[in-house]
C-alpha positions as CSV (number, residue, x, y, z in Angstrom):
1,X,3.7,-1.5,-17.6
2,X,6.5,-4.2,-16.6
3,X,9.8,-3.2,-18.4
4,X,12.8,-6.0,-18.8
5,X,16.3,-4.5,-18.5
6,X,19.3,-6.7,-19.7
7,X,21.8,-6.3,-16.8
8,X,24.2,-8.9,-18.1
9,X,26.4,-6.4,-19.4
10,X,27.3,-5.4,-16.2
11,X,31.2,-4.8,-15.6
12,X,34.1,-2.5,-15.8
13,X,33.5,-0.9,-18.5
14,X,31.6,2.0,-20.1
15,X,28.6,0.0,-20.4
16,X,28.7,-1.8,-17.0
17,X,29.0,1.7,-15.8
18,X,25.7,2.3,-17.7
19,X,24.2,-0.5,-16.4
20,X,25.2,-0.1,-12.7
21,X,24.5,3.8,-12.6
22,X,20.7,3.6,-14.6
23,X,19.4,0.8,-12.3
24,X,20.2,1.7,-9.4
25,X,18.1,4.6,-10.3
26,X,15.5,3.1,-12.3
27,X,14.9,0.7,-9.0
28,X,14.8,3.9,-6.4
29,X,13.4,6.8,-7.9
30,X,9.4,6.6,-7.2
31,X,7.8,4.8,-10.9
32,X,4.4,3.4,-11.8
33,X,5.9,0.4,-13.4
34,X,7.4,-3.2,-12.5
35,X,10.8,-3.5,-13.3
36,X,12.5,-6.9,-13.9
37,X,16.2,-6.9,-14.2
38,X,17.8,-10.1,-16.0
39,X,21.5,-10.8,-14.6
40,X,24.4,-12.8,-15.6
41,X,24.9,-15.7,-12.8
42,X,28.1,-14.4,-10.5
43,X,27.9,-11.5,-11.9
44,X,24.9,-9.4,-9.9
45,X,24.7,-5.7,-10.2
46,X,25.2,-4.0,-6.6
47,X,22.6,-2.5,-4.5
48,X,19.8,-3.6,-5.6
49,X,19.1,-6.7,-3.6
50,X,16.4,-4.2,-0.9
51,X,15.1,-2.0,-4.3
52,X,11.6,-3.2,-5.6
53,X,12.9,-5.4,-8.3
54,X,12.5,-8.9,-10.1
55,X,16.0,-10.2,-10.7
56,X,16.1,-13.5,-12.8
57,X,18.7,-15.0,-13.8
58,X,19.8,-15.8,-17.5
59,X,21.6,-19.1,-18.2
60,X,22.6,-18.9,-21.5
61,X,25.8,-17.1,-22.6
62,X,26.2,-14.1,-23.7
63,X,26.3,-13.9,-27.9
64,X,25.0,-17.4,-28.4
65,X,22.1,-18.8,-30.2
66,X,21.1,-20.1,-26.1
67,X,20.5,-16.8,-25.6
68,X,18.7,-15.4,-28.0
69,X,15.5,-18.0,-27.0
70,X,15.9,-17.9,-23.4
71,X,15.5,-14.2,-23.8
72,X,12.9,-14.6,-25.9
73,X,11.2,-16.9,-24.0
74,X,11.5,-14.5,-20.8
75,X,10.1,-11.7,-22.3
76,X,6.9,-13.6,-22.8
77,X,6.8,-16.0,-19.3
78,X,7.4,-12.1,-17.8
79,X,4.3,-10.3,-19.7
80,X,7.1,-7.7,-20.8
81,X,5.8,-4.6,-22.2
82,X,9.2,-3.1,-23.0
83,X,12.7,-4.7,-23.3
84,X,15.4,-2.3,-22.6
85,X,18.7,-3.8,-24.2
86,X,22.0,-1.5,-23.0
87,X,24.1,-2.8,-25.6
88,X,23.5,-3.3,-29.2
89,X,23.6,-7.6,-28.9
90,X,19.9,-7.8,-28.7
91,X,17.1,-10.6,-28.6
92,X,15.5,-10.5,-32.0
93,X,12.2,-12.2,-31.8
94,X,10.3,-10.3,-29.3
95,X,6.6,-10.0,-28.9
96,X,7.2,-6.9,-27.1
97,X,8.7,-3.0,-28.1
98,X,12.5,-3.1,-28.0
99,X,14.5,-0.2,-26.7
100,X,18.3,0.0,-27.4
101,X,21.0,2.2,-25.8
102,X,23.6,3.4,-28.3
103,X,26.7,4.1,-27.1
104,X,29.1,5.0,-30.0
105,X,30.0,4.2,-33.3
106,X,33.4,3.7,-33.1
107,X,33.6,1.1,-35.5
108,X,32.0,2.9,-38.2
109,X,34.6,5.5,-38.0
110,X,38.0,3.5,-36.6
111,X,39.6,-0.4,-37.1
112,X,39.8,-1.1,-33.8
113,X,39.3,-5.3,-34.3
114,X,40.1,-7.2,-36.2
115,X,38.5,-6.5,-39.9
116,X,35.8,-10.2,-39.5
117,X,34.7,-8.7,-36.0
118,X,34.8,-5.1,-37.1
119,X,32.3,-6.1,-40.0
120,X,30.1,-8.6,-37.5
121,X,29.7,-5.6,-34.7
122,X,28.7,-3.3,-37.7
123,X,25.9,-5.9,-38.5
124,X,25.2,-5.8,-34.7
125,X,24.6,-2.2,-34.8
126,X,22.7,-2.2,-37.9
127,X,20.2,-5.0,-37.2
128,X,19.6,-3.4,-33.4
129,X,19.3,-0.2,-34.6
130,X,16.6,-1.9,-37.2
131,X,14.8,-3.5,-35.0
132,X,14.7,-1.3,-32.0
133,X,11.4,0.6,-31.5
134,X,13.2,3.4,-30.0
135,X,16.8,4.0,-30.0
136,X,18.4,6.0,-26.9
137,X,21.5,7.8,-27.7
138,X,24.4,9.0,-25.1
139,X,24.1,12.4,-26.8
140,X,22.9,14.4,-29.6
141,X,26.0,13.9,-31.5
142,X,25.7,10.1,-31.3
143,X,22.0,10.6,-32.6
144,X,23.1,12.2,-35.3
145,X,25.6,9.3,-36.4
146,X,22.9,7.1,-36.2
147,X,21.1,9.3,-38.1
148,X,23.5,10.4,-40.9
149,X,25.4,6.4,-40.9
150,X,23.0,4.3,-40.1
151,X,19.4,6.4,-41.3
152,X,17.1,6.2,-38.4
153,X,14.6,8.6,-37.9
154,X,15.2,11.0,-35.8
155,X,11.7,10.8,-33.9
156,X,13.4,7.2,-33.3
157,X,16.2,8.6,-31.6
158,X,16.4,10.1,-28.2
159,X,19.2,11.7,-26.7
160,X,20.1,11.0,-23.0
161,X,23.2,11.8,-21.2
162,X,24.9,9.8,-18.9
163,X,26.3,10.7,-15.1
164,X,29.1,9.8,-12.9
165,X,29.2,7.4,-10.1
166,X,28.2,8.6,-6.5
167,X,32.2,8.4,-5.7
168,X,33.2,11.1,-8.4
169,X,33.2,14.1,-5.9
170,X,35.0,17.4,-5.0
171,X,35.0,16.2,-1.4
172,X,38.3,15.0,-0.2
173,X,39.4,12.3,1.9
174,X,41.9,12.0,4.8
175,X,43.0,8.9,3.1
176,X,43.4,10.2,-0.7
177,X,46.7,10.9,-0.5
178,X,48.3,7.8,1.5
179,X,46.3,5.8,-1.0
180,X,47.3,7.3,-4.3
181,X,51.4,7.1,-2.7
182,X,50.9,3.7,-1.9
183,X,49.1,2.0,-4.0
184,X,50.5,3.5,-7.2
185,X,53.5,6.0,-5.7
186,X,51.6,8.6,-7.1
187,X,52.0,12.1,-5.4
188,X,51.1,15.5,-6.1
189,X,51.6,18.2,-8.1
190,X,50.3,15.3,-11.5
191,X,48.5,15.2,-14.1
192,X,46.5,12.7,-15.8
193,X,45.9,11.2,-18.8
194,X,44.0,8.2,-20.2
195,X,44.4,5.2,-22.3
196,X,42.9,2.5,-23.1
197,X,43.0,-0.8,-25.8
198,X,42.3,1.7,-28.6
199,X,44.2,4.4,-27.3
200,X,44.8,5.6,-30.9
201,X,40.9,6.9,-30.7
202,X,41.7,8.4,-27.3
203,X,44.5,10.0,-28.7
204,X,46.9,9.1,-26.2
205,X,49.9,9.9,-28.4
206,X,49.1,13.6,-28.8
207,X,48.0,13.7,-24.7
208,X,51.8,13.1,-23.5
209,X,53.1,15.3,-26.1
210,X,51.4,18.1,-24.8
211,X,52.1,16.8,-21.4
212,X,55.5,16.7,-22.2
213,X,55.7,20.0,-23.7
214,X,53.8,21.7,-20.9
215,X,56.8,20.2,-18.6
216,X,59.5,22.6,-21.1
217,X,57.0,25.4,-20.8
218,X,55.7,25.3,-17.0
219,X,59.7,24.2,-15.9
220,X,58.3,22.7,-12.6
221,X,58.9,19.3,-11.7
222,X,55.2,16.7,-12.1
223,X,54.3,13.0,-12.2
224,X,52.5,11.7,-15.6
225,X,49.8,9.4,-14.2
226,X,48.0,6.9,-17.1
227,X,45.4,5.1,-16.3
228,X,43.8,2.2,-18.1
229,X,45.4,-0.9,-20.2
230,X,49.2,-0.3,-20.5
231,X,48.8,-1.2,-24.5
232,X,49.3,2.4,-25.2
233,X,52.3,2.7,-23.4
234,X,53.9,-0.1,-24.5
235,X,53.1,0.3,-27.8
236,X,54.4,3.9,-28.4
237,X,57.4,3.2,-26.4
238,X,56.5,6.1,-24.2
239,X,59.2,5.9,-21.6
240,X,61.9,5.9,-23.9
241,X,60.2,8.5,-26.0
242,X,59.2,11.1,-23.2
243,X,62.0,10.1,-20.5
244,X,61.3,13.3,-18.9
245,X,57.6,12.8,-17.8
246,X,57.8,10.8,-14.8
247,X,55.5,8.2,-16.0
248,X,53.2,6.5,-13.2
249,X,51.5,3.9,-15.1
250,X,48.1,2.6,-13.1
251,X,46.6,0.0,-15.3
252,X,43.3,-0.3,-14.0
253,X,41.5,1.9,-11.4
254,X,38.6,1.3,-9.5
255,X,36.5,4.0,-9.5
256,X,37.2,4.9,-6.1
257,X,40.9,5.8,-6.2
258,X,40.1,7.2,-10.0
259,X,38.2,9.8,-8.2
260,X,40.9,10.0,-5.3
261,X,43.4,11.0,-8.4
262,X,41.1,13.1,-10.1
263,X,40.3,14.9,-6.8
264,X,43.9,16.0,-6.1
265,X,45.0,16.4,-10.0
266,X,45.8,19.9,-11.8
267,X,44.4,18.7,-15.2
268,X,43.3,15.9,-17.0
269,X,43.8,15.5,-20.6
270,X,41.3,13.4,-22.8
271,X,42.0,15.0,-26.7
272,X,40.0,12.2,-28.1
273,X,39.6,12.0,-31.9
274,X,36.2,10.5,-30.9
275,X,33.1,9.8,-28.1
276,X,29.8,8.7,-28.1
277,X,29.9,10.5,-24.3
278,X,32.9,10.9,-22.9
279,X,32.1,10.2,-19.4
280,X,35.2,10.3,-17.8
281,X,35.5,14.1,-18.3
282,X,32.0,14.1,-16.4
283,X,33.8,12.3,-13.5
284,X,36.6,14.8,-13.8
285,X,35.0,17.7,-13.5
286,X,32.7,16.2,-10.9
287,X,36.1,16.0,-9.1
288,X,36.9,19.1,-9.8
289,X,39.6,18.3,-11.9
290,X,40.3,20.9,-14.8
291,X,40.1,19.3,-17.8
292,X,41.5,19.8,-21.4
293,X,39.6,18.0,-24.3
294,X,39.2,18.2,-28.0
295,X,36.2,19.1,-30.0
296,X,35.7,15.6,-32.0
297,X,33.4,13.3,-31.4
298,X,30.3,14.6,-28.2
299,X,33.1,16.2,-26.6
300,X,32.5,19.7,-26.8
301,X,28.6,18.9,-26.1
302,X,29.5,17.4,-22.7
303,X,32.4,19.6,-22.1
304,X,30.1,22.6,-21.9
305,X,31.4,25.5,-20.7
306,X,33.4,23.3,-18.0
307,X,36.7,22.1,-19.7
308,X,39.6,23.8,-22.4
309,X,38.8,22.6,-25.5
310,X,41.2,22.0,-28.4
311,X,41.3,20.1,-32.2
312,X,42.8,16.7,-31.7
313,X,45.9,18.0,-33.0
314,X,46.8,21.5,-31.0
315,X,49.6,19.9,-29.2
316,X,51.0,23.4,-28.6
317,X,47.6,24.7,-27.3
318,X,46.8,22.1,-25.1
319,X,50.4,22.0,-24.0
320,X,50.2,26.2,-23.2
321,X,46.9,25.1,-21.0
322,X,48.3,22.4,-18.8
323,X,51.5,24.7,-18.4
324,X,48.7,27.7,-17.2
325,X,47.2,25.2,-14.9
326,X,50.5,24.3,-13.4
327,X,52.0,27.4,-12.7
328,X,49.1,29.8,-12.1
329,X,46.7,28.8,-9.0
330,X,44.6,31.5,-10.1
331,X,43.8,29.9,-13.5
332,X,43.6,26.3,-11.8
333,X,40.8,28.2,-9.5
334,X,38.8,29.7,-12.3
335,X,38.6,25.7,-14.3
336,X,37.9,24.1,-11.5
337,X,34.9,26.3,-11.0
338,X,33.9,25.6,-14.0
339,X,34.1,22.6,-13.9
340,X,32.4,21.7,-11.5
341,X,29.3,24.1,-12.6
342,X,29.2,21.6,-15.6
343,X,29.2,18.6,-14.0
344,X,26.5,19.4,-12.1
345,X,23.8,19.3,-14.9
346,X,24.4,15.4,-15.0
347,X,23.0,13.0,-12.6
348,X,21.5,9.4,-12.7
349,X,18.0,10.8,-11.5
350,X,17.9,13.1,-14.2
351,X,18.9,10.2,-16.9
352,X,16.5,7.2,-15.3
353,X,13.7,10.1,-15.6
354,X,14.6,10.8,-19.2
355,X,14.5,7.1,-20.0
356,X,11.2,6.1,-18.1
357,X,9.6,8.8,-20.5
358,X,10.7,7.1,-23.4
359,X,9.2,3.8,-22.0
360,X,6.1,5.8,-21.6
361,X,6.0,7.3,-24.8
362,X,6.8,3.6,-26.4
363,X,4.0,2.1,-24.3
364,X,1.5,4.5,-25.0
365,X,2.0,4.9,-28.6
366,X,1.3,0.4,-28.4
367,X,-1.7,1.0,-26.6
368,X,-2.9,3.8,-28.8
369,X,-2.2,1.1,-31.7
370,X,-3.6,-2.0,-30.2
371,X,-7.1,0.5,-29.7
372,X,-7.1,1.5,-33.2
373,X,-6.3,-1.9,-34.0
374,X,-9.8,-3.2,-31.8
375,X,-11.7,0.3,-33.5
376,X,-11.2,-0.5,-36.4
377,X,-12.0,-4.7,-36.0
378,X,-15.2,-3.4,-34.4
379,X,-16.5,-1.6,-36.9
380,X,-16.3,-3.8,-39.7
C-alpha cells in the first residue's frame, strides 16, 4: 500500500498542528506501507528528513487550478493507493481512494468571513465531504455535524482525536519563569485565556468577565494573560472595559513558551460556544493547567473528567471556579490531578494507529472490490 499525505498545510495553526503532530508519527511508528509526504517548497514539516519517507515537492499554489493537476498527476506518477488530504481543499480527479480530515464546521454554524468566502468554504466542505471515500473526524461530535449538516454516512465517518505537541508537559523548566517575565512580563500568580480572529466563537467576551469577576470574588491581586491575535482585545475595548485585570496581551506564542505559561498557570479559561476538538485544553491539561470550559461544541467530549465545565454563558459559575482555584491550593491540587489523568488518554501514537486502520480498512475494502470486479469478469 503507498499512501500520499498532503503536508502543504503545514503551519501555525490548528491544522499545521495536525499536520506536524500525525506525521511525525505516521513516519516513526513501525507500518507495512510507503508513505510519501507532498510539501510546500520553504515550507518543510520538521523531523522528518532521517524517517522513511518520500517527500516531493508540490509547485503549484495552494487553491489554484495548478494544483489541482499537479496533484492529480502525482497521485498517479506515485502508484498512490490512498490520498490522505488534512484539509478540506482537495484534489478532485483522483484514480485513487480519497481520505479527508474534518476539522470543524464553524462556518456552517458562525459568519466568520466574509458572506462570498463563507459560501465558497461551505462548497469546499461539501464537495470534499462528497467525494472523500472515508471521512476522519476530530471527534464524535464533529461526526455527527457531518452527519446531521452535511448527511454522510456514518460508516463514512471515523472519529479520531487529536494530541498535544511533545513540549505540552507538567515538567518544569529552570528557565520558565525568566522566559515568561521577559519575554512577555508575565509573572505568576495568572491566568489565561485565549483569543483568536474569531474570538466571538471562542467566546472571549464572556472568558474576561468571569476573569474579572473572579478578581471581586477571590480579592487577590493576578495578571490576565491572552494569547493569540490581539483582534479580540481591541475590538471589545478590553482594557478600558476591565481596567482591573492586568492585561498581558501575548499575540502569538510558540508552542514552547505556551506550555511554559500553561505549566506555571492556576486556570485556563476556553468557554467556547464551539469546537470541532479543542486542542488547546488537551495541551492545558497536559500542563497541568486546571482548566474551565463550556459544554458547546466537542468540548465536554475532550474535557472528560479533566476540566470544570460550564454553558457558554455561566459567567458567575465560571467566575466562582477560577476564584476556587485562586484562593484554595487544595482545589488547584485536586484539577490539576485531573487534569492531567485526562490528558493522558491522547497521544499521536494512538491517533496515527487509529488513522493507518482506516487506510487499511479503505484499501481492503478496494481490493475486495477490484476481486469481485475480476470474479465476476471471469465468469461471464
Amino acid at each position: 500500500m503507498r499512501v500520499g499525505f498532503d503536508a502543504r498545510w503545514y503551519n501555525d495553526s490548528g491544522v499545521g498542528a495536525y499536520v506536524a503532530g500525525l506525521l511525525r508519527r505516521l513516519a516513526a511508528v513501525p507500518r507495512d506501507f510507503d508513505l510519501v509526504v507532498y510539501t510546500e517548497p520553504g515550507n518543510p514539516v520538521p523531523d522528518l528528513d532521517a524517517l522513511a519517507v518520500t517527500m516531493i515537492p508540490v509547485r503549484a499554489p495552494k487553491y489554484s487550478l495548478a494544483e489541482q493537476v499537479e496533484l492529480s498527476q502525482r497521485a498517479r506518477e506515485d502508484r498512490l493507493d490512498i490520498f490522505h488530504a488534512p484539509f478540506f481543499v482537495v484534489p478532485l480527479r483522483l484514480t485513487c481512494p480519497l481520505v479527508v480530515t474534518v476539522h470543524d464546521l464553524i462556518p456552517f454554524f458562525f459568519r466568520i468571513y466574509p458572506w462570498p468566502k463563507q459560501a465558497l468554504i461551505k462548497i469546499g466542505y461539501r464537495v470534499a465531504s462528497r467525494r472523500a471515500r472515508h471521512i476522519i473526524a476530530d471527534s464524535a461530535n464533529t461526526a455527527r455535524d457531518l452527519h446531521t449538516i452535511l448527511g454522510i454516512a456514518k460508516d463514512r465517518i471515523t472519529p479520531v482525536h487529536l494530541a498535544p505537541a511533545e513540549c505540552f508537559t507538567a515538567g518544569r523548566r529552570k528557565d520558565d519563569l525568566d522566559c515568561l517575565e521577559h519575554h512577555y512580563s508575565v509573572r505568576p500568580p495568572y491566568v489565561i485565556a485565549a483569543s483568536a480572529r474569531n474570538w466571538r466563537t471562542k467566546n472571549l467576551e464572556t472568558a474576561l468577565g468571569a476573569i474579572s469577576q473572579a478578581k471581586r470574588e477571590s480579592g487577590g491581586a493576578f495578571q490576565t494573560v491572552v494569547y493569540g491575535p490581539p483582534d479580540g482585545i481591541r475590538d471589545l475595548s478590553a482594557e478600558d472595559r476591565w481596567p482591573g485585570l492586568s492585561l498581558r496581551k501575548t499575540g502569538y506564542v510558540p508552542a514552547m513558551d505556551l506550555a511554559r505559561l500553561f505549566r506555571h498557570a492556576r486556570a485556563f479559561v476556553m468557554p467556547s460556544l464551539y469546537e470541532g476538538f479543542g486542542l488547546p485544553i488537551v495541551e492545558a491539561m497536559a500542563c497541568g493547567c486546571p482548566v474551565i470550559t463550556s459544554n458547546a461544541g466537542s468540548l465536554p467530549e475532550v474535557a472528560g473528567d479533566g476540566a470544570q465545565v460550564f454553558t457558554p454563558s455561566d459567567v458567575l459559575g465560571m467566575a466562582g471556579a477560577i476564584a476556587a482555584l485562586l484562593t484554595d491550593q487544595e482545589n488547584f491540587d485536586r484539577w490539576r490531578d485531573a487534569a492531567l489523568r485526562r490528558a493522558a488518554d491522547f497521544s499521536w501514537e494512538r491517533t496515527a494507529e487509529q488513522t493507518i486502520s482506516v487506510y487499511h480498512r479503505i484499501h481492503d475494502q478496494r481490493l475486495r472490490a477490484r476481486q469481485l470486479a475480476f470474479a465476476g469478469t471471469g465468469s461471464r
